[in-house]
Each structure stands twice: as C-alpha cells, then as structure tokens.
N, C-alpha and C positions, 0 to 999 in steps of 0.2 A: 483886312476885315476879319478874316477867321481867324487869324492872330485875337484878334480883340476878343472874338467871340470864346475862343479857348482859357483865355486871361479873366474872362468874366465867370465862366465856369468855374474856377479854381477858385475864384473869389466867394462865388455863394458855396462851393462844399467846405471852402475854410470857415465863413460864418456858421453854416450849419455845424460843423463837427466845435465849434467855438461854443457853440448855443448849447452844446450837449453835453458838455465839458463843466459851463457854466450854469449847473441846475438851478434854481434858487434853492434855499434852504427850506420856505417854506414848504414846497415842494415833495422834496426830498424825504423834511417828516411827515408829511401826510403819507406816503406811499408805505415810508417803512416802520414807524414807531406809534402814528395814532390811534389805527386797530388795536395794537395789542394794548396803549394805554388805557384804553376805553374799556377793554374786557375785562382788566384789572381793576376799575374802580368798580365795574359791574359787580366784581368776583367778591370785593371788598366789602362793598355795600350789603350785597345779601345775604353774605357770611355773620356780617353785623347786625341786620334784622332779624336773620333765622332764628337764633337761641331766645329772644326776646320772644319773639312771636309766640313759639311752640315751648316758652317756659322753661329751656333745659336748665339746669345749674350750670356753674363753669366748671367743672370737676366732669363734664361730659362732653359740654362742647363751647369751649372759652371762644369769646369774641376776640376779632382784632386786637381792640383796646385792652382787655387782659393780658394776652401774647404779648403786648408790648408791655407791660408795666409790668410782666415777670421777665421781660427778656433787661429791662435796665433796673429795676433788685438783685437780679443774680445777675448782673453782667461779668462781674469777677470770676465769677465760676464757670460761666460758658467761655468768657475769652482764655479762660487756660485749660478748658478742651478741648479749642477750635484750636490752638496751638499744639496740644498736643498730637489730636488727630491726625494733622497736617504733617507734622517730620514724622509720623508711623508710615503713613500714606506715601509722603515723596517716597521716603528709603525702598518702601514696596513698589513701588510704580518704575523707578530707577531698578534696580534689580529685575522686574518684570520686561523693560524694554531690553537690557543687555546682553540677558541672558537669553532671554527671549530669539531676539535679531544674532547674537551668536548662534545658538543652536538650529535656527531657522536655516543660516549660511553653510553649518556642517552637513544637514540633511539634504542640503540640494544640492551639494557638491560629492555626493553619492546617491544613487536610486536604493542602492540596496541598504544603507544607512534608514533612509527616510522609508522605507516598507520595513523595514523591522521595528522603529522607535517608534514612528510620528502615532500610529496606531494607540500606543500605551498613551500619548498625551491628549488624545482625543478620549481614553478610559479617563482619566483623572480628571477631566471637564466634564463627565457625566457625574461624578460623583457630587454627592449634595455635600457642601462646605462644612456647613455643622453636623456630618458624620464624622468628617477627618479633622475638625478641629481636634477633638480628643487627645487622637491621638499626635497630633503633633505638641499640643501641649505637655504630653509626658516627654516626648523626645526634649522639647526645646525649654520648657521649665514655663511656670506661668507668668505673665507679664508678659512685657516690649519684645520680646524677641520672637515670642510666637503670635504674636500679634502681627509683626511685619510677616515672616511667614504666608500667614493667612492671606496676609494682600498682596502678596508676590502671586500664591495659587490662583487668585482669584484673576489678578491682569497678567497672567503668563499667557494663558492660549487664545486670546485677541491678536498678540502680538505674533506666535508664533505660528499662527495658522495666516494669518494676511501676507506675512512678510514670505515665509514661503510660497504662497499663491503667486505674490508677482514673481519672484523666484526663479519660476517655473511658468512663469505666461512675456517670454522674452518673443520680442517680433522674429517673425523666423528668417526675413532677409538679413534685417543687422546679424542673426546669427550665422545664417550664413558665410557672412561678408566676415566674417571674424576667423569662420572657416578657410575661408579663401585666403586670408592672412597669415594663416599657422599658427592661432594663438595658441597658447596653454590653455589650459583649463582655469588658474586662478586668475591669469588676465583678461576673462573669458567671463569669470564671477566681479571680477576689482572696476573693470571697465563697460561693460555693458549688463549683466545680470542684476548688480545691485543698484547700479540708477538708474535702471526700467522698473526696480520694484518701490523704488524711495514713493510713488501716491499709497501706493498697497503698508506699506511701513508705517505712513502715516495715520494712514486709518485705523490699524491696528494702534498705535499708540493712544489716537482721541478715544477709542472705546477704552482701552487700559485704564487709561488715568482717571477716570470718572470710576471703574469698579474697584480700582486700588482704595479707594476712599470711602464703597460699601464692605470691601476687606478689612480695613483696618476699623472699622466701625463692627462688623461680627466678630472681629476678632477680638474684643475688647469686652461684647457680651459673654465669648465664650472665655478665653484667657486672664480675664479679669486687669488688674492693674498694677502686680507684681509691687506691689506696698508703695509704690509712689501715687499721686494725682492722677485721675483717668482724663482718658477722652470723651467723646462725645456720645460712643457706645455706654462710658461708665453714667455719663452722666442723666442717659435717658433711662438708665435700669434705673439710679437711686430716685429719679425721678417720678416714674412709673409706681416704686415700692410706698412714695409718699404720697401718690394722688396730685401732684401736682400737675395737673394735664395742661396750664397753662406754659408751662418749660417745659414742658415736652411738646408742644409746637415747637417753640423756641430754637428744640433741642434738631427737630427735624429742618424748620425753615433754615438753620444753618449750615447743616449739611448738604440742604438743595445748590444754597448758595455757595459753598466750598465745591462741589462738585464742579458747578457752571462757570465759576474762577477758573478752577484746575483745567477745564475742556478751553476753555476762550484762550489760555495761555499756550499750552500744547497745538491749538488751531495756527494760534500767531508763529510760532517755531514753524508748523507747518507751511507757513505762508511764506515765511523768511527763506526755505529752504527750496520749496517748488515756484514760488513768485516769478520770478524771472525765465523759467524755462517750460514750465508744464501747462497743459492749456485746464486744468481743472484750476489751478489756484490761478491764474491768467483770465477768465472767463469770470471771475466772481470780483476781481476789480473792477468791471465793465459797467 
C-alpha cells in the first residue's frame, strides 16, 4: 500500500512538472510578448496622430508612414551604411573584447600591474570621445581606420573593468583549495580565476558591443569617410544638412535596431558558453 501510495506521488509530480514543461503557446505570448505589442501599436498610433493634430510639417516631426516611404526610396543608401557600420563596429568590438580580456588577465596576474595602469584606463573613460577624436584622427588619418579606433575606445573599458572584477571576485575556498594543491599562479588564472569570471566577461562584452556601434557611428561624424561610401553616421549628417528628417528617423530607427541584433547575438554566445554550467544563464531557460 505505501508502495502504491509513493508510485502515485511520483506520478502527479511527473504530470505536474509535464504540465510546466508543456505551457501552451497561447499562454506563453500573453505573458511575454502582448504587453509590449500593445504599447507599440499605442506608441505607433499616437506618433501618427500627433503631427496631424498639432499641424507640424514633416521636416519637424515626420509620421510613421513618411519614415517608412523615405526609409524604401533611399533604401540603397541606408543598406550600404548599415553595411558599412556594421564591419566598422565588428572590427571595433572584436578588438575591444581581445584586447580588453588580455589586458584585464595581465592586471590580475600582478597587484602592482593593475595599481599602476588600471587607473590611467579609468582616466580615458572619463574623457569625452569627441575631445579625442581629433586627435586620433591626425594620428590615424581620416576615414575607416580612425573610425574603428573610436569604437575600440568607446567598448574597451566595459570589457576591461567587468572582466577584471570577476578576476578578482574568485570564491575564496576554491582559492584556497588551489592553495592546498600547490598550484602556480597561471594555473591558478587558466583553471579557476578565468572561469569564475566568464558571467563578469560576459557582461562586459553585451555592454561593448552595443557602444562599439555608438563608436563607430561618432566616429564617422567626426573622422568622416576617407573618400569612400559612409555609414550611418555619414549618412545622418548629409541627411541632417538636407532637411530630410524623415531619413533621419530612418537613419536612427536603424541603428536602434543593429544595436538590439548585435546585443541578442553576443547574449546567444553568452548563453552558448554559460548554458550548461552557471545558474544566471540556467535560471533564465526556466
């Protein structure tokens, strides 16, 4: 009999956890997608009424339906800035994680390293970006190459202040225990420091990649377009200079959306890489 009754137990938490497993779909998008669809048709709607309403021209505040009917006349022109944008941005963002996560790994593997440098890179984070563009423009010549530049400075110290942080935030028994084994010092970094810090690495990369892409967008205001085709920086200055404020939405709404690409893709790496072991990316499959 308590046989039966323990068999019967297992059977309703298997239906339940079965039941939980099996959401419906309906469900599913009411909880997570119908709010925000709703606030966007809201968003849409009144964006659409407002310039009517209060009379603006479009040259002040273009509706929806203009944004779109200058975003498919100039489409040619926005998709080979959104192209270009995008290899300014990777290359920046790519450089900003490497070098970034190297230099991060030198500074903790010295105290005295990481108090004499780390300081100077926290000066170069205060400084306003369009001071030093200038001058990185004379050093690297105008055009693509001070343009990546500018989007390396701008996603270097996300990366290189998080990755350090976890670096530096190791559980003190595993440390211990590493102690008690005789490790070195780099199997000390290879084996327990750098994958206690892989959430901290991650986080600094989602913030990088998102500003690699405001970088390479000021950098293209300031650096210009070194006599080939611009990006999306070029294309919102000539835009700007001709009153077309309806592609210049265009010019922005695309950028929002390269940004939210680039962060949902660097999340997905992230997921790929902590998935299976850490309980932050563990916890959000649930």
């Amino acid at each position: 009999m308590a046989m039966s009754e323990v068999e019967m137990t297992k059977k309703q938490q298997a239906l339940v956890a079965a039941g939980k497993k099996q959401k419906p779909f309906a469900s599913t998008f009411k909880e997570l997608y119908l709010g925000p669809i709703i606030a966007f048709i809201l968003f849409l709607s009144l964006w659409q009424m407002i310039p009517s309403v209060l009379g603006l021209p479009h040259y002040i505040l273009p509706k929806p339906t203009d944004v779109w009917e200058a975003t498919v006349s100039d489409w040619s022109l926005l998709q080979e800035a959104i192209r270009i944008t995008i290899f300014e941005s990777v290359i920046g963002f790519f450089l900003s994680a490497v070098i970034g996560i190297g230099v991060s790994v030198l500074l903790a593997s010295s105290k005295i390293l990481e108090r004499s440098i780390y300081p100077y890179a926290i000066i170069l984070q205060t400084i306003p970006v369009v001071a030093v563009a200038p001058i990185v423009v004379i050093w690297f010549g105008a055009g693509f190459n001070s343009i990546v530049v500018i989007s390396f400075l701008i996603g270097f110290f996300p990366v290189i202040s998080n990755t350090l942080m976890g670096l530096n935030s190791v559980d003190k028994s595993m440390d211990e225990l590493f102690t008690l084994y005789n490790a070195s010092k780099w199997q000390r970094m290879w084996k327990l420091r750098i994958p206690a810090a892989m959430p901290y690495m991650m986080a600094g990369l989602k913030i990088s990649c998102t500003l690699s892409i405001v970088g390479a967008i000021v950098g293209e205001y300031v650096a210009g377009i070194g006599g080939g085709n611009g990006g999306l920086g070029y294309a919102i200055t000539v835009a700007a200079i001709q009153v077309k404020t309806s592609f210049l939405f265009s010019c922005g709404i695309a950028a929002a959306i390269l940004g939210i690409s680039f962060y949902l893709l660097v999340s997905l790496f992230s997921k790929m890489m902590l998935g299976s072991w850490h309980e932050s990316a563990m916890k959000s499959d649930k």
